[in-house]
C-alpha positions in Angstrom: -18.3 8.5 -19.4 -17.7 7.5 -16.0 -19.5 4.9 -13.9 -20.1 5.2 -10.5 -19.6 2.8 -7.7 -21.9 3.8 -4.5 -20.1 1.6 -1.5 -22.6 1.0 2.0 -20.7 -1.5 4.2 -17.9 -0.4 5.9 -16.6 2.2 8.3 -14.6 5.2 8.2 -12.6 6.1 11.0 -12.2 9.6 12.4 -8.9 10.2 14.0 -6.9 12.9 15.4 -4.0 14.2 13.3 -4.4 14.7 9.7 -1.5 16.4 7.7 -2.3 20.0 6.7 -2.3 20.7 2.7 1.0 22.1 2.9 3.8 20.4 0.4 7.3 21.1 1.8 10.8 19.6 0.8 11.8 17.1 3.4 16.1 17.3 4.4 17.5 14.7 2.1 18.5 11.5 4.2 22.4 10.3 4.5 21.0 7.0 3.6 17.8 5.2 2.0 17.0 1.7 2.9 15.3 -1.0 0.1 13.7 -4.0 2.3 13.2 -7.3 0.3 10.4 -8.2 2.9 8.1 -5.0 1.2 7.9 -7.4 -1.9 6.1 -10.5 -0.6 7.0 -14.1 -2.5 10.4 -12.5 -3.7 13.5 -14.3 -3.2 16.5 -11.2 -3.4 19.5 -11.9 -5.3 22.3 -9.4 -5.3 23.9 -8.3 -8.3 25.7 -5.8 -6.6 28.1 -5.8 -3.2 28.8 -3.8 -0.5 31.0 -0.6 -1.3 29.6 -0.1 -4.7 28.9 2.9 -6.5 24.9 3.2 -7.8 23.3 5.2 -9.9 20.1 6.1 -9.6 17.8 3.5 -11.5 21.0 1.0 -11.3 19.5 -2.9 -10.5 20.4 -3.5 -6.7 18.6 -7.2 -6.9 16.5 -9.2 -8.7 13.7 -12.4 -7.7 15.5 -15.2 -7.8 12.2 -17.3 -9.5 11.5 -14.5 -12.1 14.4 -12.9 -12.9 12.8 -10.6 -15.3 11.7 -8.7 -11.7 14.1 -6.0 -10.9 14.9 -3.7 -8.2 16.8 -0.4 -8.3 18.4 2.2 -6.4 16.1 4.9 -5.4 19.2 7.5 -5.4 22.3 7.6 -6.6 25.4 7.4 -4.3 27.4 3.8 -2.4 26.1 0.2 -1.3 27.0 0.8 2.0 25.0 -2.1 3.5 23.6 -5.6 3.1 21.4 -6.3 6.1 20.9 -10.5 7.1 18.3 -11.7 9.4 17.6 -15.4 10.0 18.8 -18.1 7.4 21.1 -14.9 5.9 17.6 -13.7 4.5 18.2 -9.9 3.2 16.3 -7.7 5.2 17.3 -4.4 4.6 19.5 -2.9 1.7 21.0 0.5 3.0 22.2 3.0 0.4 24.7 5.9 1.6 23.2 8.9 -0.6 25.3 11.5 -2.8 24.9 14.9 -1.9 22.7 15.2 -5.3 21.3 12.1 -7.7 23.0 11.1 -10.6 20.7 9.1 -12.8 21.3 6.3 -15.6 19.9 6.9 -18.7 16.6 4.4 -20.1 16.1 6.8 -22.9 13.0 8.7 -23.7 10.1 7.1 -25.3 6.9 7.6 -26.7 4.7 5.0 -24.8 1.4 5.6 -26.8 3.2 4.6 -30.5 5.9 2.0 -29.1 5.4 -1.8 -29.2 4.1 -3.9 -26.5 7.1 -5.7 -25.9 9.2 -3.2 -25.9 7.2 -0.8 -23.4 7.0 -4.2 -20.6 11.1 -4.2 -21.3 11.8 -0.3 -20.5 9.3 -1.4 -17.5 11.4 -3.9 -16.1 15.0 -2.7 -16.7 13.8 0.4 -14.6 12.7 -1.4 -12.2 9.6 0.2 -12.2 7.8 -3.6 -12.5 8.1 -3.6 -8.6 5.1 -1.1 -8.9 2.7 -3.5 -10.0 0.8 -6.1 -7.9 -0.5 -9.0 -9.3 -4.3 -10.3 -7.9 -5.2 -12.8 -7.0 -2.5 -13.4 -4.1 -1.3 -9.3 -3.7 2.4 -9.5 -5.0 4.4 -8.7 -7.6 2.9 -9.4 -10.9 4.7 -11.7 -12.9 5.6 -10.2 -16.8 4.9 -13.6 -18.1 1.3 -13.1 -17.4 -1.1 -11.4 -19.2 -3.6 -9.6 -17.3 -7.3 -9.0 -18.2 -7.8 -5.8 -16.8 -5.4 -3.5 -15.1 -6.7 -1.0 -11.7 -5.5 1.9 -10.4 -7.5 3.9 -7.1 -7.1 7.3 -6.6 -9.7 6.7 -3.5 -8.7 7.8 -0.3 -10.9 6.6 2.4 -8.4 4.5 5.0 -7.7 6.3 8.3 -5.8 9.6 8.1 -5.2 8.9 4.2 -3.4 11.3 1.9 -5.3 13.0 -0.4 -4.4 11.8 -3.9 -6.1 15.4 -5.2 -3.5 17.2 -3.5 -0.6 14.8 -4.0 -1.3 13.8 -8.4 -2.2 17.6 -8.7 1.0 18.9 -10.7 1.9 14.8 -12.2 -0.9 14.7 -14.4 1.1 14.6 -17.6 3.2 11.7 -16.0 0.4 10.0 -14.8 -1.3 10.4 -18.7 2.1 9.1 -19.8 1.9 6.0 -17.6 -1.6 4.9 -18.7 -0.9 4.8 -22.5 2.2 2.3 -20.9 -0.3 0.3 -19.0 -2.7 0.0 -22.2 0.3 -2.1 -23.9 0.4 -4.5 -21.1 -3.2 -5.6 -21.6 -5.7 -6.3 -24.1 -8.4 -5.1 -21.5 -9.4 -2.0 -20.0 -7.3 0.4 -17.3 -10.0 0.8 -15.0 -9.2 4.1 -13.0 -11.1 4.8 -9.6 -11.3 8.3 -8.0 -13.3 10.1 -5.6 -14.6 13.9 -5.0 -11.0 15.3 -4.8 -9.2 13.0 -7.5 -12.0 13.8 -10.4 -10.7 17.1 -9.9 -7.2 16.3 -11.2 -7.7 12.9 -13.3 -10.9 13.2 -14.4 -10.2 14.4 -18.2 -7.3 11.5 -18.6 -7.3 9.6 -21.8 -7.5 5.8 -22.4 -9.2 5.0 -19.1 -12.5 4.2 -17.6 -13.5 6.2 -14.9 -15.6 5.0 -11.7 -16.2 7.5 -9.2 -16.6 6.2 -5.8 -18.3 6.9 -2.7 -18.8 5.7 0.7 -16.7 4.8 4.1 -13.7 2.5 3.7 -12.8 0.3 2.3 -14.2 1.7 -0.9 -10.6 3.1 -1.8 -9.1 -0.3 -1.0 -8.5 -1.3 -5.0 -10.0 -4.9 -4.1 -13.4 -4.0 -3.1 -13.7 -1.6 -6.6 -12.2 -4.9 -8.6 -15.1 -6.7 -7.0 -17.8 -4.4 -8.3 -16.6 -4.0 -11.4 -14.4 -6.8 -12.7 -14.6 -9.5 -9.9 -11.4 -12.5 -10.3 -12.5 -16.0 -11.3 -9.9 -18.8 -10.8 -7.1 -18.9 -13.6 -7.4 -14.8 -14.4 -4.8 -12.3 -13.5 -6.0 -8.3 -12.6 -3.2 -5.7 -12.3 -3.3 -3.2 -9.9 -1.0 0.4 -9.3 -1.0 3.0 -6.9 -1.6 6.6 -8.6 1.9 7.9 -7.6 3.8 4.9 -8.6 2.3 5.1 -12.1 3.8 8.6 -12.1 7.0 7.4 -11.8 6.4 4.9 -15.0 5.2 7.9 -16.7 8.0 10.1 -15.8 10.4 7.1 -17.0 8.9 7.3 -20.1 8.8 11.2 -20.2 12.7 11.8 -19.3 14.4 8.5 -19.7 15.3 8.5 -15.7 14.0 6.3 -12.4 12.4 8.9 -11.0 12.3 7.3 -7.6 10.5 10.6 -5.9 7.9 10.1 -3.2 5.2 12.5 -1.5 5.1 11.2 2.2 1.6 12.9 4.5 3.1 12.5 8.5 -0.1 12.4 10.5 -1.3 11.2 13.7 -2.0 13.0 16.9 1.6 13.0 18.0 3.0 14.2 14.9 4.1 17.5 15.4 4.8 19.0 11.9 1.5 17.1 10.1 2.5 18.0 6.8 3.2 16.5 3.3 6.8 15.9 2.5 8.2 15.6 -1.2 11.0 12.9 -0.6 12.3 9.2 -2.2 11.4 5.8 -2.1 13.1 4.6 1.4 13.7 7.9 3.2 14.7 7.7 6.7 11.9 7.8 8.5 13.9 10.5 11.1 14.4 13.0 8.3 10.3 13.1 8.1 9.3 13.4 12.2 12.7 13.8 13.9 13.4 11.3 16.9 10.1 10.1 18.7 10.0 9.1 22.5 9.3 5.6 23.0 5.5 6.0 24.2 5.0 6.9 20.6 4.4 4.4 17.7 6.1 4.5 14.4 4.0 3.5 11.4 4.8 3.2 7.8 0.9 3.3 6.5 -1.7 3.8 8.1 -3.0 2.5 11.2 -4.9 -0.3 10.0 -2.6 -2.0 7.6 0.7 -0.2 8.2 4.6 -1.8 9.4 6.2 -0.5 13.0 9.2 1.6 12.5 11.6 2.5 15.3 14.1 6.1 15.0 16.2 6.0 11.8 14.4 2.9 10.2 13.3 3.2 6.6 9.8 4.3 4.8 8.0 1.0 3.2 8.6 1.0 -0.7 4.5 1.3 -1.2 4.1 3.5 1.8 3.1 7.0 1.6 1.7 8.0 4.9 4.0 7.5 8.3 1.6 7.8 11.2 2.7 9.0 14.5 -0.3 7.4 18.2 0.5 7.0 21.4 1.5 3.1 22.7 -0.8 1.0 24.0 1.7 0.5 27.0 -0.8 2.1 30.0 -3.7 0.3 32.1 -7.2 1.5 31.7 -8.4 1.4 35.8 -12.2 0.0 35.0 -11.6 0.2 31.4 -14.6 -2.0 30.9 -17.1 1.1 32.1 -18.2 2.6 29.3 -19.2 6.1 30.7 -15.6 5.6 32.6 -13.6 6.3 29.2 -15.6 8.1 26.5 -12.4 9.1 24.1 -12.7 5.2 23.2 -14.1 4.4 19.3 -16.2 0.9 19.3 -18.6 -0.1 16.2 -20.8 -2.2 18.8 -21.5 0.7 20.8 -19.7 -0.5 24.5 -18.6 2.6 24.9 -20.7 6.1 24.4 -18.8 7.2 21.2 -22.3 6.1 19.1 -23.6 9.0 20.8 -20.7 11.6 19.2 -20.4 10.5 15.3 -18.5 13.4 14.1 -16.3 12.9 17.2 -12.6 13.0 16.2 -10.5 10.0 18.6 -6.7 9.8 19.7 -6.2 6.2 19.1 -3.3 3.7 21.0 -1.7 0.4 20.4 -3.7 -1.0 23.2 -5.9 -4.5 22.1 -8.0 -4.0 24.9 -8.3 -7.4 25.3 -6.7 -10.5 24.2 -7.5 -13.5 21.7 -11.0 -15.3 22.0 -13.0 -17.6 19.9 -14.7 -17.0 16.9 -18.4 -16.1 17.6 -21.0 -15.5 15.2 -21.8 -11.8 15.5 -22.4 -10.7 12.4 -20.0 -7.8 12.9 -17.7 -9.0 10.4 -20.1 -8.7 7.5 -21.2 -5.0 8.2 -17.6 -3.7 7.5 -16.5 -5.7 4.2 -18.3 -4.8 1.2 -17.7 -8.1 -0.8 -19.8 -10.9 -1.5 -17.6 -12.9 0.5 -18.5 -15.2 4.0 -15.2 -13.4 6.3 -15.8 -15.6 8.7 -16.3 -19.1 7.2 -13.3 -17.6 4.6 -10.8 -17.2 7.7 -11.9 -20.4 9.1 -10.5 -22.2 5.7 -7.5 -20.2 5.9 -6.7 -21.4 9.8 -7.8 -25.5 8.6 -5.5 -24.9 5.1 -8.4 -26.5 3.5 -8.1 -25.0 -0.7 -11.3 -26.0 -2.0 -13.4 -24.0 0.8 -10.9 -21.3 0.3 -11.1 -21.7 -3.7 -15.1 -21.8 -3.0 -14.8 -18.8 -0.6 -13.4 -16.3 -2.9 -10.0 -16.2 -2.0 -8.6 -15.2 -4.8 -10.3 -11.6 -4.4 -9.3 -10.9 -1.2 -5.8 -9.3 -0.1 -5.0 -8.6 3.5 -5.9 -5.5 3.5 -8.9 -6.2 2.3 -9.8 -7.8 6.1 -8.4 -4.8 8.1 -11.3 -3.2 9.3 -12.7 -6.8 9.9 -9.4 -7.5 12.1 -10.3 -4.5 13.7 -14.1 -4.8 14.4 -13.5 -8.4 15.4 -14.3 -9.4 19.0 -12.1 -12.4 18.6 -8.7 -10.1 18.8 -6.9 -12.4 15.9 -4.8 -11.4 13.8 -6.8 -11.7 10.8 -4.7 -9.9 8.0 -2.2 -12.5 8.8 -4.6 -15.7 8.6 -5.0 -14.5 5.0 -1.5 -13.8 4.5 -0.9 -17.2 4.7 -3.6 -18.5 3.3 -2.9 -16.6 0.3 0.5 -18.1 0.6 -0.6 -21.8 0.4 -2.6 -21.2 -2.4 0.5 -19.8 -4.5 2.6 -22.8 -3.1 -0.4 -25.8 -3.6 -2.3 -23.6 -7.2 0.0 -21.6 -8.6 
């Protein structure tokens, strides 16, 4: 029986350039690119140089401080690069790809009647461990830890966001697979979240507990459905995995192979082919959209949360949406007139798009503006759906003060979390990134 999960707060934005329902094969690219910086609070250490030959599912690196975490090649073929940036920190890990994968055997295994111990092993010799975040502090979940409850959102609500429906439509059996896996790593439930388009493929699955959700975003942000349904007190550890990385444990399982395969949606208004592309984890991005002019921005994600790219850069690991806008790189003559410039969004109504709500917008870079004080608005609160003060919250962040942040309920927050409020926010600061570190002084100062 499934529960549902009705979300109010919030705001979904409509933007120009969603990818058609059309799954095509994108070219396979030369070389694939693993970046250490994807998994935040992990230290890389090599196991392998330069010049060696890989096959797919072979560890690449491991975390220096839990070296039970490991990382894998996404395709088979030679080491061809270790990438340094300051302090010799590994920023990129480039793979030169075989014409076709060669994979190392796990061995096939019935998930459902294996042991505990030995289903969390066959996780982490795959590599397939990297797929799971830990919460509090939105990283990569320790195996020493036992968590109380594991997530998984098959909610798509975030600007131009795939549609999982589409995407998980012919991995159900994989994805069944990877939930009995996920029931031996925690005596508590598997909580999975879907919407209107999701229920249609998931919604008979075993060994869950369904929540169907509704309302603008962040509703499919896995945080915010954590909060209504499980919320984090200090000292407990939630789980959480994206739909299509669970596939890949369930495939693991299925075939004994790292099934390292990736369905990538290219949107945005200056996409030209807005399709979704069946590719790997760490495809060139250039095999996906071609070569984009420099007034166009690059992003693996989505515009909210998502990482600039530039031409031949690599996919995030996590990522499965690039997103093509224009720069922000023009000047707006009397861009404060609101009747001047009506192809403008703004949630406090400065310009006429309040008048126009099913109005689709071509979004830039631009900030239209530059950093300012905090000022109680109350614009904050209307977009995060949490019973959390943002404001007071990043104002504990910025002072590094841990028992406002403890009392402030940081440990159910993630920087995604606070996109919308980074975007809403009259202030221009970066907020995701106050959190960021936030978080990251509470992992250094609480453990």
């Amino acid at each position: 029986m499934s529960k549902d999960i009705r979300i109010k707060r919030g705001l979904s934005l409509r933007l120009e350039g969603e990818a058609e329902k059309e799954l095509v094969e994108a070219p396979r690219s030369k070389t694939f690119g693993i970046k250490p910086p994807d998994f935040h609070s992990v230290v890389p250490k090599m196991v392998v140089k330069e010049g060696a030959k890989l096959l797919a599912g072979d560890e690449i690196f491991f975390s220096k401080y839990t070296d039970q975490i490991r990382f894998t090649s996404p395709v088979s073929g030679t080491l061809k690069e270790i990438k340094r940036g300051e302090k010799r920190k590994i920023m990129e890990v480039i793979i030169e790809a075989d014409p076709e994968d060669s994979y190392k055997d796990f061995g096939k295994m019935d998930a459902s009647s294996s042991d505990a111990e030995a289903v969390k092993n066959r996780i982490l010799e795959s590599g397939c461990g990297a797929f799971i975040n830990q919460r509090p502090y939105d990283i990569v979940a320790d195996p020493k830890d036992t968590p109380k409850a594991i997530f998984i959102s098959a909610v798509s609500t975030a600007p131009l966001a795939p549609d999982w429906g589409f995407i998980l439509k012919d991995k159900v059996a994989e994805i069944q697979e990877g939930i009995y896996a996920l029931q031996k790593l925690t005596p508590g439930k598997v909580h999975l979240s879907v919407d209107s388009s999701s229920a249609k493929v998931l919604g008979d699955l075993k060994g869950v507990e369904l929540h169907n959700v509704s309302g603008p975003h962040p509703a499919g942000n896995v945080g915010v459905q954590i909060h209504k349904i499980d919320p984090i007190n200090q000292g407990e550890r939630v789980w959480t995995v994206s739909p299509d990385d669970l596939a890949i444990i369930g495939n693991l399982f299925l075939t004994g192979r790292y099934e390292a395969s990736r369905t990538v949606a290219v949107t945005g208004s200056e996409a030209e082919n807005r399709k979704y592309y069946t590719t790997k984890i760490g495809a060139n991005v250039s095999d996906l959209i071609g070569q984009a002019p420099d007034s166009v921005r690059i992003i693996s994600g989505n515009v909210l949360t998502g990482q600039k790219l530039s031409n031949n850069q690599y996919v995030g690991f996590f990522n499965n949406e690039v997103t093509l806008i224009p720069e922000g790189d023009n000047y707006r003559m009397f861009g404060w007139l609101p009747f001047t410039y009506n192809n403008i969004h703004s949630n406090s109504r400065t310009s006429l798009s309040w008048l126009f709500p099913n109005k689709k917008y071509k979004p830039t870079t631009n900030l239209n503006g530059e950093e300012r004080a905090l000022v109680v608005t109350g614009e904050m609160e209307e977009v995060l759906p949490m019973d959390i003060y943002p404001m007071q919250l990043i104002k504990a962040c910025l002072a590094g003060d841990i028992e406002k942040m403890e009392n402030l309920g940081i440990y159910e927050v993630s920087p995604q979390d606070f996109a919308l409020v980074e975007y809403v926010n009259t202030s221009k600061l970066e907020i995701q990134e106050i959190i960021r570190l936030g978080l990251d002084l509470m992992i250094t100062e609480v453990g």
